[in-house]
mmJSON file of the N, C-alpha and C atoms, coordinates in Angstrom:
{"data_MODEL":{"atom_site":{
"group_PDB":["ATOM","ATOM","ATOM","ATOM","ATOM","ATOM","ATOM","ATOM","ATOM","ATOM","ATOM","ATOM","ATOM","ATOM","ATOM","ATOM","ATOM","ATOM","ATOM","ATOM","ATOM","ATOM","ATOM","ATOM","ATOM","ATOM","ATOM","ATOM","ATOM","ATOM","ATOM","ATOM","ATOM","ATOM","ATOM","ATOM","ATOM","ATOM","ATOM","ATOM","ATOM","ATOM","ATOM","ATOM","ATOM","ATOM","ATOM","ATOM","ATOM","ATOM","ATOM","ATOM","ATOM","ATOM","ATOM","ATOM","ATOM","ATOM","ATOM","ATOM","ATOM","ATOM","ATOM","ATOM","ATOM","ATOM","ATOM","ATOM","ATOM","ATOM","ATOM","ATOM","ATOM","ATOM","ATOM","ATOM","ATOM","ATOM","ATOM","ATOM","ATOM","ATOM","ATOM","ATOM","ATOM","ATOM","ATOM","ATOM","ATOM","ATOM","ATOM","ATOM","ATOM","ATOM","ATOM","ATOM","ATOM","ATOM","ATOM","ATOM","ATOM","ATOM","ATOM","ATOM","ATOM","ATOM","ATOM","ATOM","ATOM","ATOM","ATOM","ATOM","ATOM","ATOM","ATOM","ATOM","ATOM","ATOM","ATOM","ATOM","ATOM","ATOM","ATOM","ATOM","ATOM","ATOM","ATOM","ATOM","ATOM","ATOM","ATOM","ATOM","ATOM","ATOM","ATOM","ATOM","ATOM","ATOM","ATOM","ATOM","ATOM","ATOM","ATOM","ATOM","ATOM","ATOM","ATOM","ATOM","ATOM","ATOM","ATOM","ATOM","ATOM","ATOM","ATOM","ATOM","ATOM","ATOM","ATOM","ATOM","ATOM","ATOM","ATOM","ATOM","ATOM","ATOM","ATOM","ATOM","ATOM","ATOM","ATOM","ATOM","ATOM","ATOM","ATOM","ATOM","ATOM","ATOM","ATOM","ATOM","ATOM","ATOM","ATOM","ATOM","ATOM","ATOM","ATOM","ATOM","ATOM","ATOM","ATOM","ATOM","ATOM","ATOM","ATOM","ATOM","ATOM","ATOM","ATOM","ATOM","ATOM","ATOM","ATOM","ATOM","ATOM","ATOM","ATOM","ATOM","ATOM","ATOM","ATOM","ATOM","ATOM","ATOM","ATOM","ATOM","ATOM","ATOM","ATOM","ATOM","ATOM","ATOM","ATOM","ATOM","ATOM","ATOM","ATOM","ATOM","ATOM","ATOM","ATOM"],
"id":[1,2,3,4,5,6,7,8,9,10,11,12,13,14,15,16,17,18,19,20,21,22,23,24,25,26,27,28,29,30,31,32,33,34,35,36,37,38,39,40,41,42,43,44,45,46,47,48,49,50,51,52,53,54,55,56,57,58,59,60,61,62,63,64,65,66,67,68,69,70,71,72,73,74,75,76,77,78,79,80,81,82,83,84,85,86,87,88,89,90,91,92,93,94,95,96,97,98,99,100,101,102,103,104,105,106,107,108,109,110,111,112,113,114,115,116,117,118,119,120,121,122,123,124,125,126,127,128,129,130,131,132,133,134,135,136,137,138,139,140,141,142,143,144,145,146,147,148,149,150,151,152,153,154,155,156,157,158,159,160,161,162,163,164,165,166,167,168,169,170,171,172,173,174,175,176,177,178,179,180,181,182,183,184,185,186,187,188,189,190,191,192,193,194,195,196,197,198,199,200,201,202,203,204,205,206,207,208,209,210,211,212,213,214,215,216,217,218,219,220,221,222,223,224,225,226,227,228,229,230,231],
"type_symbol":["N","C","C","N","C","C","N","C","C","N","C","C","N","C","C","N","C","C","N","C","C","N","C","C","N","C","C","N","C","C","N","C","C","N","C","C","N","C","C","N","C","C","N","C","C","N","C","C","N","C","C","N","C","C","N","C","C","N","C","C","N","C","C","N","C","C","N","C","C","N","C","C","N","C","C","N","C","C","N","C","C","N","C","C","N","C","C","N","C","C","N","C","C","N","C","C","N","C","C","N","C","C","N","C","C","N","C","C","N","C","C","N","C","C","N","C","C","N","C","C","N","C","C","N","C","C","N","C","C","N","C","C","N","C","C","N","C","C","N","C","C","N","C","C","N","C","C","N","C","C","N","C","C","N","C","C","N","C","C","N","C","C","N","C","C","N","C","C","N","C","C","N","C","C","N","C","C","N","C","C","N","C","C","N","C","C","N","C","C","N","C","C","N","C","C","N","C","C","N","C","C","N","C","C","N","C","C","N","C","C","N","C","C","N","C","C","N","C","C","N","C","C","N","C","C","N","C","C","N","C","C"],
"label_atom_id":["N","CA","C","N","CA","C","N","CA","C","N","CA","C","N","CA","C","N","CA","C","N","CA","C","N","CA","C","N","CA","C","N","CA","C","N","CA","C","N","CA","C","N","CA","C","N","CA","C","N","CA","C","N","CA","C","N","CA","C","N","CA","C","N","CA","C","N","CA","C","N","CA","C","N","CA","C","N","CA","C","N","CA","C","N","CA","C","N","CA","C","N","CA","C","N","CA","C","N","CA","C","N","CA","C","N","CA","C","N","CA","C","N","CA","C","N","CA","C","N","CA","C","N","CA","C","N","CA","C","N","CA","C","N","CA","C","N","CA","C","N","CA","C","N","CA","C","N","CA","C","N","CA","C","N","CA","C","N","CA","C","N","CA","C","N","CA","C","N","CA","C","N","CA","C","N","CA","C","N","CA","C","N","CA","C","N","CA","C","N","CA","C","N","CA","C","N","CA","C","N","CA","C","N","CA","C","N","CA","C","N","CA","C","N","CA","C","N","CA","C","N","CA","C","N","CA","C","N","CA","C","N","CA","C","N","CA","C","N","CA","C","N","CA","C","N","CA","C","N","CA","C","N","CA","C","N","CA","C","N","CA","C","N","CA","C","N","CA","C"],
"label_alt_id":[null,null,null,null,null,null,null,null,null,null,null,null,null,null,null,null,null,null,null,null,null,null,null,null,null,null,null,null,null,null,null,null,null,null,null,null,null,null,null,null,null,null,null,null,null,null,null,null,null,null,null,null,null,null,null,null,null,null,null,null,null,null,null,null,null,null,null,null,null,null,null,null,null,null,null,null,null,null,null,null,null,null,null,null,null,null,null,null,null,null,null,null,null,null,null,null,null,null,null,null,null,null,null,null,null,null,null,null,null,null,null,null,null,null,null,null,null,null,null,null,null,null,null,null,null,null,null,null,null,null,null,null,null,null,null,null,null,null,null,null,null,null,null,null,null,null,null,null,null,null,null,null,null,null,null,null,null,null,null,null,null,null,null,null,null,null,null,null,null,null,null,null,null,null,null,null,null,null,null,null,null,null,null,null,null,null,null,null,null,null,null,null,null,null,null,null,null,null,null,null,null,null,null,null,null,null,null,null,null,null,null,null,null,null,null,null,null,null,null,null,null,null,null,null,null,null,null,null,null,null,null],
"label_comp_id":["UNK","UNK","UNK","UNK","UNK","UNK","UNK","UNK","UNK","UNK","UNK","UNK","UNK","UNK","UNK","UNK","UNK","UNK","UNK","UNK","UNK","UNK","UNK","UNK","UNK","UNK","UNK","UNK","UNK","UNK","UNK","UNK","UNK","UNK","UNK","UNK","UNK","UNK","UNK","UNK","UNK","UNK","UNK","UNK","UNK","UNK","UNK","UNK","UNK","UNK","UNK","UNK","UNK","UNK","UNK","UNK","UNK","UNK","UNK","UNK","UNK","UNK","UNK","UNK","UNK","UNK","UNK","UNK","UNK","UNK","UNK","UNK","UNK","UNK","UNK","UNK","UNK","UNK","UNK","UNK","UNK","UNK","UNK","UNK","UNK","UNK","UNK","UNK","UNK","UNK","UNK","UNK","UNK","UNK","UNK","UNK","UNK","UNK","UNK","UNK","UNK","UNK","UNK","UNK","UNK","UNK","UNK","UNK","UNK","UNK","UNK","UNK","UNK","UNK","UNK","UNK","UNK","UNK","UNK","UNK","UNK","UNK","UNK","UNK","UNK","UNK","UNK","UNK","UNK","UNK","UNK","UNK","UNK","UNK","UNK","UNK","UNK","UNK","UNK","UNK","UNK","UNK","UNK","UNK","UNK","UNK","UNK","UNK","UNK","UNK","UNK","UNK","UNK","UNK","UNK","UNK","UNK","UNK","UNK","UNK","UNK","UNK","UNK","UNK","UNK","UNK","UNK","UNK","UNK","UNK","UNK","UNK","UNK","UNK","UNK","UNK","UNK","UNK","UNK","UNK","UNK","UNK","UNK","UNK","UNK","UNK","UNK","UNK","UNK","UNK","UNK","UNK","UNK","UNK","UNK","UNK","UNK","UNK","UNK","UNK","UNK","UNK","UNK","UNK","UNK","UNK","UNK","UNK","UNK","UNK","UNK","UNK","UNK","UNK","UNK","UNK","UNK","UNK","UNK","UNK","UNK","UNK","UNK","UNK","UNK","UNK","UNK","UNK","UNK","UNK","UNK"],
"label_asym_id":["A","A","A","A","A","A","A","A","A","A","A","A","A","A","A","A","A","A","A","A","A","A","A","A","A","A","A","A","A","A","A","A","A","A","A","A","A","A","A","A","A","A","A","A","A","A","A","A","A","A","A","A","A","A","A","A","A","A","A","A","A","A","A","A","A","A","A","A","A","A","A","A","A","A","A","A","A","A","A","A","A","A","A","A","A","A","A","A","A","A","A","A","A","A","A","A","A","A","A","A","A","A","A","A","A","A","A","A","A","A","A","A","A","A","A","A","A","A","A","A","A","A","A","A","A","A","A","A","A","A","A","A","A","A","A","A","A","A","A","A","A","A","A","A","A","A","A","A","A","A","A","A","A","A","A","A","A","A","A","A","A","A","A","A","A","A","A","A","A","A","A","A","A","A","A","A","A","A","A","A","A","A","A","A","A","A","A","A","A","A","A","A","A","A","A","A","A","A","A","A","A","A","A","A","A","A","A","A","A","A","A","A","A","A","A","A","A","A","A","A","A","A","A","A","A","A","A","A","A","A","A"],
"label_entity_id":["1","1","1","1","1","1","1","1","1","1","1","1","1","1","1","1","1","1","1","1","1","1","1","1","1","1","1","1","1","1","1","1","1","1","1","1","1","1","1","1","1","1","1","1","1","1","1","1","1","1","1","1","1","1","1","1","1","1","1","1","1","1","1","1","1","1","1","1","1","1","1","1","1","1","1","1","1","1","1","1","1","1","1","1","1","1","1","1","1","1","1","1","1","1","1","1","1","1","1","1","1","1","1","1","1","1","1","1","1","1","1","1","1","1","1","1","1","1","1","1","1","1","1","1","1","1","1","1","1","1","1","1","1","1","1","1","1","1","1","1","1","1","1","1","1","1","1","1","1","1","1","1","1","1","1","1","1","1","1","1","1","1","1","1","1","1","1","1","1","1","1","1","1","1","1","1","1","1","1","1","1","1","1","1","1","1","1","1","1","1","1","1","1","1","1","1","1","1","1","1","1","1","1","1","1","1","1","1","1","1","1","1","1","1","1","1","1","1","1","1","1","1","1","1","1","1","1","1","1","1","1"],
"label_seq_id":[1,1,1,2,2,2,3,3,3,4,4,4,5,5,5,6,6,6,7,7,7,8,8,8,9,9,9,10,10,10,11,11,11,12,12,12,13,13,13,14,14,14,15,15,15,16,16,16,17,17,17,18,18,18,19,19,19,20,20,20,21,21,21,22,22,22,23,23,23,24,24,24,25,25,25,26,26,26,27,27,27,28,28,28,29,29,29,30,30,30,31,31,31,32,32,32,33,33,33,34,34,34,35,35,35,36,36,36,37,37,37,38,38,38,39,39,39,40,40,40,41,41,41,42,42,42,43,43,43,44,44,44,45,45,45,46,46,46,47,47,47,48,48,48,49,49,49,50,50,50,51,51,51,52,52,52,53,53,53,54,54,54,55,55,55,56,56,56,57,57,57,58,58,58,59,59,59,60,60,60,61,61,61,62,62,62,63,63,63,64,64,64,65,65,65,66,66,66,67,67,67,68,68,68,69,69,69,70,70,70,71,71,71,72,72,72,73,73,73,74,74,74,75,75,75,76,76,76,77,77,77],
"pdbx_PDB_ins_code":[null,null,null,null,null,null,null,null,null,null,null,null,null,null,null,null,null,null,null,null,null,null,null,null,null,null,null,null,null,null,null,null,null,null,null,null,null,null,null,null,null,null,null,null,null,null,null,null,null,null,null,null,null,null,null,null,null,null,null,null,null,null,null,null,null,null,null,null,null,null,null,null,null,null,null,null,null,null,null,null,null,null,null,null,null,null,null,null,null,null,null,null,null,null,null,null,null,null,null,null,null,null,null,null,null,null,null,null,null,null,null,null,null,null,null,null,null,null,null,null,null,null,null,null,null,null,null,null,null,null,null,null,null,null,null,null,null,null,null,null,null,null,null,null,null,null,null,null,null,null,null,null,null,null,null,null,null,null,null,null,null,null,null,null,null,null,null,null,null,null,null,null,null,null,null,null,null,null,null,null,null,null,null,null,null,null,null,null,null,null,null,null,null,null,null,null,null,null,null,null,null,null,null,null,null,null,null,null,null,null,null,null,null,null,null,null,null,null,null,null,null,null,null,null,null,null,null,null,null,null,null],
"Cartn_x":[45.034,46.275,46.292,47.655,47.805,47.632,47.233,47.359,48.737,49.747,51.321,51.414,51.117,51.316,50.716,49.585,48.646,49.195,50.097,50.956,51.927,52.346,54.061,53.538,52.806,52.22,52.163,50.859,50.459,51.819,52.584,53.798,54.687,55.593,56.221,55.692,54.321,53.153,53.375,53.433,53.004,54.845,55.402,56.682,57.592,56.942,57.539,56.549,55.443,54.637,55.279,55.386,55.892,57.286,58.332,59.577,59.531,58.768,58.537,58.024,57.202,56.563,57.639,58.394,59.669,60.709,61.173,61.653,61.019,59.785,59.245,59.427,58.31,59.164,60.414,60.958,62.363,63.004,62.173,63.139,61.688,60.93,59.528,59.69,59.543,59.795,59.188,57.981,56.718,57.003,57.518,57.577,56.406,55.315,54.485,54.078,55.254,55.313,56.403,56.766,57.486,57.78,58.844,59.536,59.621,59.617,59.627,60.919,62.008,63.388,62.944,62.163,61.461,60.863,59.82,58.973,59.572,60.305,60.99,62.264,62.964,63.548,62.672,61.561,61.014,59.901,59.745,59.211,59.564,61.191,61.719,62.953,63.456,64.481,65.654,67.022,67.718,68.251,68.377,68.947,67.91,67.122,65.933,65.886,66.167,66.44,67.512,68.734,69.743,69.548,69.079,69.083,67.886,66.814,66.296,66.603,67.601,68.587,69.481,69.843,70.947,70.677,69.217,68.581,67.768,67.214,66.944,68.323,68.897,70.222,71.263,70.793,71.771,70.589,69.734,68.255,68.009,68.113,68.311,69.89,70.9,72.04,71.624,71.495,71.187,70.033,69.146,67.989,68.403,69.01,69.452,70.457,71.274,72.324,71.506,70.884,70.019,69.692,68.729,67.794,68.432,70.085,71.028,71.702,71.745,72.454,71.724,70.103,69.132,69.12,68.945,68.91,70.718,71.87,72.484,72.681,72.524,72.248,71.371,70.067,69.151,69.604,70.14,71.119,69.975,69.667,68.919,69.92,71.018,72.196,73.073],
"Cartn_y":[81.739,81.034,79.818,79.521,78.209,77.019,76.276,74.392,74.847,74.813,74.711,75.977,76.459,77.935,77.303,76.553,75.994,74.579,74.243,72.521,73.058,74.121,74.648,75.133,76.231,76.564,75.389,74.639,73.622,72.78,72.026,71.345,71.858,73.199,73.923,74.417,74.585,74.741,73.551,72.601,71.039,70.627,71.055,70.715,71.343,72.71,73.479,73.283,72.755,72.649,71.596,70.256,69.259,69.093,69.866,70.057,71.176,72.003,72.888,72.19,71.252,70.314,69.465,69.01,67.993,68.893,69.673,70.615,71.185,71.394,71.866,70.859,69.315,68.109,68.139,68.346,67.647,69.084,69.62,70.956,71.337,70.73,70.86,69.996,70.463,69.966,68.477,68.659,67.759,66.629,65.022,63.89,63.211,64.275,63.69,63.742,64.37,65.244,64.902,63.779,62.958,62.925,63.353,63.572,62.328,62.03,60.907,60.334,60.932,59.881,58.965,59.73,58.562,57.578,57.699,56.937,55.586,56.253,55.462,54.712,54.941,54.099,53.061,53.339,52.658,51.434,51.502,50.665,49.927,50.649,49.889,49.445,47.961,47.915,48.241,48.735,49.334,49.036,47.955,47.398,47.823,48.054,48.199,49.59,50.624,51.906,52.291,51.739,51.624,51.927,51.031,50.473,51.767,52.108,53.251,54.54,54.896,56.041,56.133,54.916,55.009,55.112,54.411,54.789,56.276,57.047,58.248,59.036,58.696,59.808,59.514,58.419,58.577,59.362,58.505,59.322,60.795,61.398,62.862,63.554,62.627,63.142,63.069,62.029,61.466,63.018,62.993,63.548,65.041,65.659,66.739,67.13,65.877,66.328,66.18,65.268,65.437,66.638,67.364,68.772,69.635,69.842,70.578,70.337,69.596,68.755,69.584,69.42,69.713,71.101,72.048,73.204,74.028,73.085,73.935,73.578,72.411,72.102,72.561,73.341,73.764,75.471,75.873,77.175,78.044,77.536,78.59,78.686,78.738,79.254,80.238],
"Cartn_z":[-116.764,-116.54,-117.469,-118.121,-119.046,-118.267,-118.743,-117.704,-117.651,-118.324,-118.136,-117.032,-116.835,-115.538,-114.513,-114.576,-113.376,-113.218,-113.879,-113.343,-113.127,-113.21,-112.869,-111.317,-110.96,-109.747,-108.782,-109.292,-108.282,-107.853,-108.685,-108.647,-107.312,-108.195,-107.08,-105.546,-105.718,-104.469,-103.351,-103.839,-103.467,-102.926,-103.736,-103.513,-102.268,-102.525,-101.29,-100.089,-100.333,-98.599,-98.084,-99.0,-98.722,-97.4,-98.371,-97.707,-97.01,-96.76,-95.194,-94.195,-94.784,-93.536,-92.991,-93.953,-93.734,-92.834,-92.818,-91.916,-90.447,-90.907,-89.166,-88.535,-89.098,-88.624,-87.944,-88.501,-87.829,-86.682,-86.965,-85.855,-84.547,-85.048,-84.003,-82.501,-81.557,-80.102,-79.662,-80.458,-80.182,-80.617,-79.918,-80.131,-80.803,-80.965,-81.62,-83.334,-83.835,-84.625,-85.464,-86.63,-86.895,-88.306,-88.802,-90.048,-90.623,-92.361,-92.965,-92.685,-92.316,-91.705,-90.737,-89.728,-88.883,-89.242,-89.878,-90.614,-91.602,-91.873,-92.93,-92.11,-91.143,-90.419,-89.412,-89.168,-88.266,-88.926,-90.476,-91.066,-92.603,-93.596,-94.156,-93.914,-93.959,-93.467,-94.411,-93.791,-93.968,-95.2,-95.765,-97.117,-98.244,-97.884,-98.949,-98.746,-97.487,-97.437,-98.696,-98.419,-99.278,-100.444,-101.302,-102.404,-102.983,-102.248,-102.737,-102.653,-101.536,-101.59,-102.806,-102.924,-104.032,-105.225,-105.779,-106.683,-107.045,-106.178,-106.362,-106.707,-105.879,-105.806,-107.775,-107.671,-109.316,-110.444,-110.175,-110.998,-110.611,-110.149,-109.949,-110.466,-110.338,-111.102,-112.638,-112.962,-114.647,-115.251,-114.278,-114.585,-115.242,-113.666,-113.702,-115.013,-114.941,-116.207,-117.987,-117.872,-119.355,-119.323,-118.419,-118.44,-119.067,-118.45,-118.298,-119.663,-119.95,-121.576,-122.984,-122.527,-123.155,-123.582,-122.553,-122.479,-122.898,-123.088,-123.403,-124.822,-125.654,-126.892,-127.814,-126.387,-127.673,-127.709,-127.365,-127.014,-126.342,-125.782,-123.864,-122.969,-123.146,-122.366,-122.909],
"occupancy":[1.0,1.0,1.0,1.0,1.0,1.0,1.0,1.0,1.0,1.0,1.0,1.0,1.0,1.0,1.0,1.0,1.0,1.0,1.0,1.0,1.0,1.0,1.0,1.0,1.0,1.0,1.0,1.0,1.0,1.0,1.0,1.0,1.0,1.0,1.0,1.0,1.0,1.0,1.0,1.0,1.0,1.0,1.0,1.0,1.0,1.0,1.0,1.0,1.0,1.0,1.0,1.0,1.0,1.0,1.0,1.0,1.0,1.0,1.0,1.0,1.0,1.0,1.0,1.0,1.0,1.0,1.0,1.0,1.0,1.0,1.0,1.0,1.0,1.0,1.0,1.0,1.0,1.0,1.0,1.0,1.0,1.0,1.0,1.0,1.0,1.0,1.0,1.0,1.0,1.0,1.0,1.0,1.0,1.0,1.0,1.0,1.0,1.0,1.0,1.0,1.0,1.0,1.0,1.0,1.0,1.0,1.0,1.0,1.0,1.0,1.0,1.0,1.0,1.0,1.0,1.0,1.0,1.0,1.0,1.0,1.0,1.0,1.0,1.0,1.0,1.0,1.0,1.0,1.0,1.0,1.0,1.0,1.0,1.0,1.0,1.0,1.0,1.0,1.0,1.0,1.0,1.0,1.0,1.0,1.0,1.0,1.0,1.0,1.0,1.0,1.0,1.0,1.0,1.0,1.0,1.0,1.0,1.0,1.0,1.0,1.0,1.0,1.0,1.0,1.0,1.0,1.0,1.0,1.0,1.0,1.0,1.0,1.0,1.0,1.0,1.0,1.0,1.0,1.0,1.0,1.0,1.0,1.0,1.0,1.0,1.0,1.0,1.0,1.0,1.0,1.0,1.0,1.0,1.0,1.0,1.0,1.0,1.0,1.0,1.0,1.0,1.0,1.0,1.0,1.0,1.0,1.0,1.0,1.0,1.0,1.0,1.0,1.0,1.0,1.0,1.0,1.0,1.0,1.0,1.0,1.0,1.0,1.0,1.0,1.0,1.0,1.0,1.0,1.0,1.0,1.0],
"B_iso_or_equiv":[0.0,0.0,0.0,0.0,0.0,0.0,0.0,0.0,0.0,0.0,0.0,0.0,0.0,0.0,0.0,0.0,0.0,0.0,0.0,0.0,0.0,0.0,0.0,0.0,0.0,0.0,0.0,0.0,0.0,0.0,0.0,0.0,0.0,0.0,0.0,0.0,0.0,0.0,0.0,0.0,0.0,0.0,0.0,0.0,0.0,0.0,0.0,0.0,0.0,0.0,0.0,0.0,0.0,0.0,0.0,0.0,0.0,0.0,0.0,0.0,0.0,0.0,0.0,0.0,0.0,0.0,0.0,0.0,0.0,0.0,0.0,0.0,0.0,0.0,0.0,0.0,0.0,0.0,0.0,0.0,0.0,0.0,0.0,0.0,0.0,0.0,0.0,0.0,0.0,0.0,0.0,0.0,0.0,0.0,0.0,0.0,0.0,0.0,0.0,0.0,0.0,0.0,0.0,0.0,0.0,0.0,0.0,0.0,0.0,0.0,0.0,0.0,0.0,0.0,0.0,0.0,0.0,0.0,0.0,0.0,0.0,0.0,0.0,0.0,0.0,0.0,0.0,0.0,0.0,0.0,0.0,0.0,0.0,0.0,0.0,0.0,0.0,0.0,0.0,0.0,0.0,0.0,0.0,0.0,0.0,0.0,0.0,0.0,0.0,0.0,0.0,0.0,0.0,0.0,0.0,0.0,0.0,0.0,0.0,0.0,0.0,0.0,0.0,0.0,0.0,0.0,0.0,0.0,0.0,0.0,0.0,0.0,0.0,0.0,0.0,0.0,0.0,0.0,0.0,0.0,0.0,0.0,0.0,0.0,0.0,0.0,0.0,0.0,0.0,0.0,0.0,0.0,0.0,0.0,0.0,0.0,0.0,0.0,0.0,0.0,0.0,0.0,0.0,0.0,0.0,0.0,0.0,0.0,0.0,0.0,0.0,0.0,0.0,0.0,0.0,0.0,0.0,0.0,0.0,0.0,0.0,0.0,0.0,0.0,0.0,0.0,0.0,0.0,0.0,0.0,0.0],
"pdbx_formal_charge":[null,null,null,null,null,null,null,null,null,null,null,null,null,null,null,null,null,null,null,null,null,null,null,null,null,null,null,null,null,null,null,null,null,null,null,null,null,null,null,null,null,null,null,null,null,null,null,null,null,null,null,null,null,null,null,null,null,null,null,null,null,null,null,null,null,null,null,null,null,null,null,null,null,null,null,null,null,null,null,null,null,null,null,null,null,null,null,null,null,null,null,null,null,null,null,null,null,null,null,null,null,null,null,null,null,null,null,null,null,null,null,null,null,null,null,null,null,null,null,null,null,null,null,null,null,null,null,null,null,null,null,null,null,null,null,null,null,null,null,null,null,null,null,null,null,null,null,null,null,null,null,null,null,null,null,null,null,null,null,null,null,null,null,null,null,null,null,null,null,null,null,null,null,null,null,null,null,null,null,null,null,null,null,null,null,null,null,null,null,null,null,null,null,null,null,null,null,null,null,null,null,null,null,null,null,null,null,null,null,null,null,null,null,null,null,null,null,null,null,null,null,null,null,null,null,null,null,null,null,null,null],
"auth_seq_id":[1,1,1,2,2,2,3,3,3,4,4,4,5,5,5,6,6,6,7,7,7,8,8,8,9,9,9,10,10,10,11,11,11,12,12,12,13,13,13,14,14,14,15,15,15,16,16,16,17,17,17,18,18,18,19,19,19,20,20,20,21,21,21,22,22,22,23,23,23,24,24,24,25,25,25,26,26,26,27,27,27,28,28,28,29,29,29,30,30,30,31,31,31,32,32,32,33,33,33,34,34,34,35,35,35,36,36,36,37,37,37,38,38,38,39,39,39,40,40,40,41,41,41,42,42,42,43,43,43,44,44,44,45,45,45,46,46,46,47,47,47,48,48,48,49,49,49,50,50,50,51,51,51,52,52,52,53,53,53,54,54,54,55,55,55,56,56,56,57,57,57,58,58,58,59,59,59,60,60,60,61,61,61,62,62,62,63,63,63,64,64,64,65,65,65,66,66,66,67,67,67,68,68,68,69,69,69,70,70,70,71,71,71,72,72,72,73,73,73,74,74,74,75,75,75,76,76,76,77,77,77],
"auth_comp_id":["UNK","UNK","UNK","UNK","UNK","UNK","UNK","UNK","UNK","UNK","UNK","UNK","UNK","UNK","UNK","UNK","UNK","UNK","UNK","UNK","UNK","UNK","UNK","UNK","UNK","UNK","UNK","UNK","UNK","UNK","UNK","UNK","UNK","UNK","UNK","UNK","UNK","UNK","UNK","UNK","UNK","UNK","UNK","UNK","UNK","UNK","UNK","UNK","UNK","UNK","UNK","UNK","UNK","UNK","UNK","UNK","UNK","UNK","UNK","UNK","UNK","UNK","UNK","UNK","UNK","UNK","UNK","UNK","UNK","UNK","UNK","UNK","UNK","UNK","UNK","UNK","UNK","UNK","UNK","UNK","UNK","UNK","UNK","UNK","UNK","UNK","UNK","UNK","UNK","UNK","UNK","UNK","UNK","UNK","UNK","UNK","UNK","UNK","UNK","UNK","UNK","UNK","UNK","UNK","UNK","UNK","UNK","UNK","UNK","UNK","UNK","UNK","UNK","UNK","UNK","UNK","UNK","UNK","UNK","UNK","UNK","UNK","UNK","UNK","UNK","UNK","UNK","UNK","UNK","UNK","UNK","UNK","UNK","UNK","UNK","UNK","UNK","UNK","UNK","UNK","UNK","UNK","UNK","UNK","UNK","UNK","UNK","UNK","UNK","UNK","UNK","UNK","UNK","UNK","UNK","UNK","UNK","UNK","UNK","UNK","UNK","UNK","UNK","UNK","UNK","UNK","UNK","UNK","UNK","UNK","UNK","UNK","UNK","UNK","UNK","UNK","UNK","UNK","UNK","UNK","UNK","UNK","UNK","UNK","UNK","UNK","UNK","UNK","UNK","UNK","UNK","UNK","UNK","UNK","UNK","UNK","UNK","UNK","UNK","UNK","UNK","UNK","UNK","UNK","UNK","UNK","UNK","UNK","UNK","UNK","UNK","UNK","UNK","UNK","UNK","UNK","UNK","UNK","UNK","UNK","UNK","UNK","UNK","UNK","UNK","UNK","UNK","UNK","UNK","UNK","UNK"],
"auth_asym_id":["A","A","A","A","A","A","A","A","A","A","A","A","A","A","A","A","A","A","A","A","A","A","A","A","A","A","A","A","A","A","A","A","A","A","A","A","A","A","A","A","A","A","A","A","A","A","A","A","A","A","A","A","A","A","A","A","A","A","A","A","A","A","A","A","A","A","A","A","A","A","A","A","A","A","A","A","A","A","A","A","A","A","A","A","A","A","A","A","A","A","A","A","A","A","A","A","A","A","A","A","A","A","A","A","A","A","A","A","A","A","A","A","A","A","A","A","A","A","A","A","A","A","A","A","A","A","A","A","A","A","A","A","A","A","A","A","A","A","A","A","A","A","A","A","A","A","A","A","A","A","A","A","A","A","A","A","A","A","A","A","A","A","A","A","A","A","A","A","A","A","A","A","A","A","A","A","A","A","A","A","A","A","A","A","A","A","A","A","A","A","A","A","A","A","A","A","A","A","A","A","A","A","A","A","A","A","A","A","A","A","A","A","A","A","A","A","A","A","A","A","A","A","A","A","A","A","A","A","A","A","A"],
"auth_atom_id":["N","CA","C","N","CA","C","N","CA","C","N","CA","C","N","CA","C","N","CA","C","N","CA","C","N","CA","C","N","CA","C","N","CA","C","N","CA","C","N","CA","C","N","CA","C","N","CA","C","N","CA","C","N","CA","C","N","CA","C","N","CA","C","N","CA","C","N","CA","C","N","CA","C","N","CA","C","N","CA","C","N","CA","C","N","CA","C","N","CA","C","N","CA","C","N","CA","C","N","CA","C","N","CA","C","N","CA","C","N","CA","C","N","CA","C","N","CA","C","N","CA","C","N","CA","C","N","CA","C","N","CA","C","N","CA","C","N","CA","C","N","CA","C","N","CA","C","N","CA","C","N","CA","C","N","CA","C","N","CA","C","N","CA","C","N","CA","C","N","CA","C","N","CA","C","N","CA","C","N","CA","C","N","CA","C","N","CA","C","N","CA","C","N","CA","C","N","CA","C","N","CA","C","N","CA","C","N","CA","C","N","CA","C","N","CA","C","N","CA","C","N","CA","C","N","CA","C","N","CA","C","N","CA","C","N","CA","C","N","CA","C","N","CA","C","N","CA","C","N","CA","C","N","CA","C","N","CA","C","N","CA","C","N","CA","C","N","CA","C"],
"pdbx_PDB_model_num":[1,1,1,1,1,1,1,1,1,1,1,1,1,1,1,1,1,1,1,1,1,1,1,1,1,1,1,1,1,1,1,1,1,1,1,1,1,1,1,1,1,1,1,1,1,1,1,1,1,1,1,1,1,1,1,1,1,1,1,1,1,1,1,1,1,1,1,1,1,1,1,1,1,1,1,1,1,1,1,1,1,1,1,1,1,1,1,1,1,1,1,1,1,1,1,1,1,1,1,1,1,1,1,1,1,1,1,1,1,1,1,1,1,1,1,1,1,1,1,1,1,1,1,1,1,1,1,1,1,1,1,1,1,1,1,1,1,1,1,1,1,1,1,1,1,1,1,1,1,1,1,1,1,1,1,1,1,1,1,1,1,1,1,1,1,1,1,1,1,1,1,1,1,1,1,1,1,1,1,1,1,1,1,1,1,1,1,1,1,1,1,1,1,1,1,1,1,1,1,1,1,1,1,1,1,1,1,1,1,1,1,1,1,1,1,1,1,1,1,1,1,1,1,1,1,1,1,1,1,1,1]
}}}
C-alpha cells in the first residue's frame, strides 16, 4: 500500500469512527453516554461557541469551493 493509500485509509477510517461515535452518542439511552454538543455546551461559553461555529462553517465553504475550483480547472471534470 502507498503512504498516500495508507493516509487516505487511516484519515477516512478515523473520520468515520469519529462521527459514528458522534451519532450513537446522541441517539444512545444511557445519560452516561454524552455527545460533543454536550460537552461543548457545558464547558465553552456560547459567544466563543459562536464565533467557532461560524468560523468552521465559512472555512469548509471556502475550502470546499477551492477543491472544487481546482479540480474543474485542472479538467478532472
Amino acid at each position: 500500500m502507498s503512504p498516500r493509500a495508507a493516509w487516505r485509509t487511516v484519515f477516512l477510517g478515523l473520520t468515520a469512527l469519529v462521527l459514528g461515535m458522534e451519532v450513537f452518542a446522541s441517539f444512545d439511552g444511557n445519560p452516561d453516554t454524552r455527545p460533543w454538543t454536550e460537552e461543548i455546551v457545558d464547558f465553552v461559553p456560547g459567544e466563543v461557541a459562536a464565533v467557532g461555529i461560524g468560523g468552521l462553517s465559512l472555512w469548509l465553504i471556502v475550502h470546499f469551493a477551492r477543491r472544487y475550483y481546482r479540480k474543474h480547472a485542472d479538467g478532472r471534470e
